[in-house]
Every structure is written in C-alpha cells, then in structure tokens.
N, C-alpha and C positions, 0 to 999 in steps of 0.2 A: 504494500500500500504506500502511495505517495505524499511526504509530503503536501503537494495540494491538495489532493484529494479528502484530508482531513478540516473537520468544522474545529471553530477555535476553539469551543467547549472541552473536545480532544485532547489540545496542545498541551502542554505544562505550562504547569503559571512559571510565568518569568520569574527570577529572583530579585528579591529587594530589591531597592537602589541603597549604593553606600550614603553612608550619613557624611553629611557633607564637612570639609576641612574644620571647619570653625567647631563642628558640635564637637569633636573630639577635645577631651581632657588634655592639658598639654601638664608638661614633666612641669613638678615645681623648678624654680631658677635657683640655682647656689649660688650663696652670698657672694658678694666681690670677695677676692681675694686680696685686694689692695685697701682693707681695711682697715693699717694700721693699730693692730694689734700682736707684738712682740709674742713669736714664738719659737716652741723649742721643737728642734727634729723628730722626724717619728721613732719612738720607742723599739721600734723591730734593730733600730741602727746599733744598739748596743750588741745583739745581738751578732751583728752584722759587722762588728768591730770586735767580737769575741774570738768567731772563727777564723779571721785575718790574722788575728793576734796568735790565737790559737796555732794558725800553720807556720807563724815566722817564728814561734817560740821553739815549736816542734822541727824545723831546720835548723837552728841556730844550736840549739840543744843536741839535735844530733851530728852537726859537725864537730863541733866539741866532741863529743863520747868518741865517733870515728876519731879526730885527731889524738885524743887521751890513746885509744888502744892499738893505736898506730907507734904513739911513741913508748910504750909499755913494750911492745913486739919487737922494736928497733933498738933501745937502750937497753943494753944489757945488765950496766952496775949502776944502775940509777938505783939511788940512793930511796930506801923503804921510804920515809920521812917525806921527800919530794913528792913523790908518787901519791902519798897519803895528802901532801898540798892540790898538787894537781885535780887530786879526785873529789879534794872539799869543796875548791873552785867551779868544780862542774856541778857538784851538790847545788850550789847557792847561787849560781846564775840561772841555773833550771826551773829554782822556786823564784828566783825572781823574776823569770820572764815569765812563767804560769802565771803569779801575783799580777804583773801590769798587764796579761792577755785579757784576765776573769776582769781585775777591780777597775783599771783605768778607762774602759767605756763608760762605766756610769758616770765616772768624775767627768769626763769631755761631753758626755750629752749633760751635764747642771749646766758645763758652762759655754756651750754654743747654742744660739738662738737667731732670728731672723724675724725680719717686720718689712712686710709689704706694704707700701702706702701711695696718693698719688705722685709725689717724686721719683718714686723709686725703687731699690730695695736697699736694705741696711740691714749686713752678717756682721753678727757679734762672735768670735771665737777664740779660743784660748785658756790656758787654766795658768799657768804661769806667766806670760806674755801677753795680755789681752789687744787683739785688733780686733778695730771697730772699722769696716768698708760699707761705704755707701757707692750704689752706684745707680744714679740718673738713667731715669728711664731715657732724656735726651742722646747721653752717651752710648747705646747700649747698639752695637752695630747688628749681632747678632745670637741667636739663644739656642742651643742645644742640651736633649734630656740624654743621656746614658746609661746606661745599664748594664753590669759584671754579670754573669752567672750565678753569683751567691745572692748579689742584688734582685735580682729577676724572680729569685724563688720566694724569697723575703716579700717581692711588690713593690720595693725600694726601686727611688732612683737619683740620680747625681744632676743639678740642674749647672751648667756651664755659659756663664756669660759672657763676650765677648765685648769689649769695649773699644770706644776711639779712644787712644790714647798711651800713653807708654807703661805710665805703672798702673800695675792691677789691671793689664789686658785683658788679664783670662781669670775668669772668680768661676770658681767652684764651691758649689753645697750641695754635699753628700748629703745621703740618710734622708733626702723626703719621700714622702709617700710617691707613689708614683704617677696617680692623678696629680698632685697637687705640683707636683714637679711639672707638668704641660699644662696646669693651669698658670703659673706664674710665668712660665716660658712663653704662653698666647697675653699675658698680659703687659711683660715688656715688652714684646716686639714691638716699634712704632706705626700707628696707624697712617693708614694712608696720608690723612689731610695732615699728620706734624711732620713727615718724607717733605725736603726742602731740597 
C-alpha cells in the first residue's frame, strides 16, 4: 500500500514541535572570577607536592645508598668508624628529605595564595622569602593552562602567564583546580575592544 493511497486518519501523528530556544532553563552563571577575593590553591596541591617530593627524596636517597655500597665494595680498610659516619649520614638525610617531602607542602600551601580582580592578578608566594607579583591584565601578552600526568589525575593545573616585559615574563601558579585555571586564563586574555 502507498503512501498516497492512505487517508491522514492512517498517518502517524507527527511529533511534537521542540520547545523553542528561550523556554529552555539555561545553566546558572559562575560568579566572576575577578572578584577580588585573596585565595589559596586547591588542597589536592599538597598532595601533589607530596608525591614530587616523594620521588626526588626517593632518588636522592637512593643515590646515596648506591654510592655508600659502592664505596663499602671498593674500600677495603676503611676505617669501621667512617663507615659507621657515612651510614649515619645517609640515616639523617633520608629522614630529612621524607620530613620536607610529607611536612613542607602544607607549610607552602598557608603561604601561597592569589586574588583575581579587575586589574589583574596578584600571586603571593613564599614561606621564607615572601614575593608578592602583580600582573596587569594590560601587560599580559598571553595565557596558557598545563598539565603533568600526576596533575591530570589530581584535576590540577598550572596557569602560565606570559607578559610584555623583561622581568616576571613568565609567572606560573601551580596547584589550581583545573576549571578555575581556564577560567582565569579566558579572563586575562585581553578582549577584543582593549587589543590597540
């Protein structure tokens, strides 16, 4: 049977019509970002500064141990006492680089923070040396987000800015979240009408 030969009775009712653009619910809006309120990196970053830590303490740690049983194997009449130095030394540099792998991210996320606001952005960082960079959203030539493989698994990312100018060309802040890291990256970039 044809097509024509059917009465519309027959047909399928058509489907709906889509509801048109405006009835649709639209996403709420996320606050600006350039709201000038001073903040601190995302919390995953200690983490994220544990396992860095973690792997340089764990190289360091075992070049030491290889060198120790390298010169143990090669020195014949080394002195017991030496030996017994040599091994204290590797004791206490092992705890000490575990000690700042585990403790020193916490101290470095109290004291690195950032504040987004119309000017700009302004990174505070440091725990014995404090710098404070501002950098003008005028100056800012261009923005790039990055991302490690330990970063990536974390959701972390490293926002890099790019400035005119000689010092402080290149700023880097590690440790944000990684939304918030291409939100602040679409918010410095200069808009069309301030491009002169």
């Amino acid at each position: 049977m044809a097509t024509a030969d059917l009465a519309p009775s027959d047909l399928p009712d058509p489907e709906p019509p889509a509801p048109p653009e405006a009835a649709l619910p639209e996403p709420p809006a996320l606050p600006s970002i350039a709201d000038g309120v001073e903040r601190h990196l995302d919390p995953r970053v200690k983490q994220l500064y544990r396992i860095v830590g973690g792997i340089v303490a764990l190289a360091i740690s075992g070049s030491q141990l290889y060198a120790l049983v390298v010169i143990f194997l090669v020195a014949d009449n080394l002195p017991g006492w030496l030996f017994a130095l040599f091994v204290l030394f590797w004791i206490s540099m092992t705890l000490a680089l575990g000690w700042s792998a585990y403790r020193w991210p916490e101290i470095e996320h109290r004291h690195t923070s950032y504040k987004v606001d119309g000017r700009g952005i302004e990174i505070r960082k440091g725990v014995w040396w404090r710098r404070v960079i501002h950098v003008p959203r005028s100056r800012v030539q261009h923005t790039d987000v990055s991302q490690g493989p330990i970063e990536r698994g974390l959701g972390l990312g490293t926002l890099v800015i790019y400035t005119a100018g000689t010092e402080h060309a290149k700023v880097d802040l590690a440790g944000l979240e990684h939304a918030t890291a291409l939100r602040i990256r679409d918010y410095l970039l200069p808009d069309d009408e301030d491009a002169r």
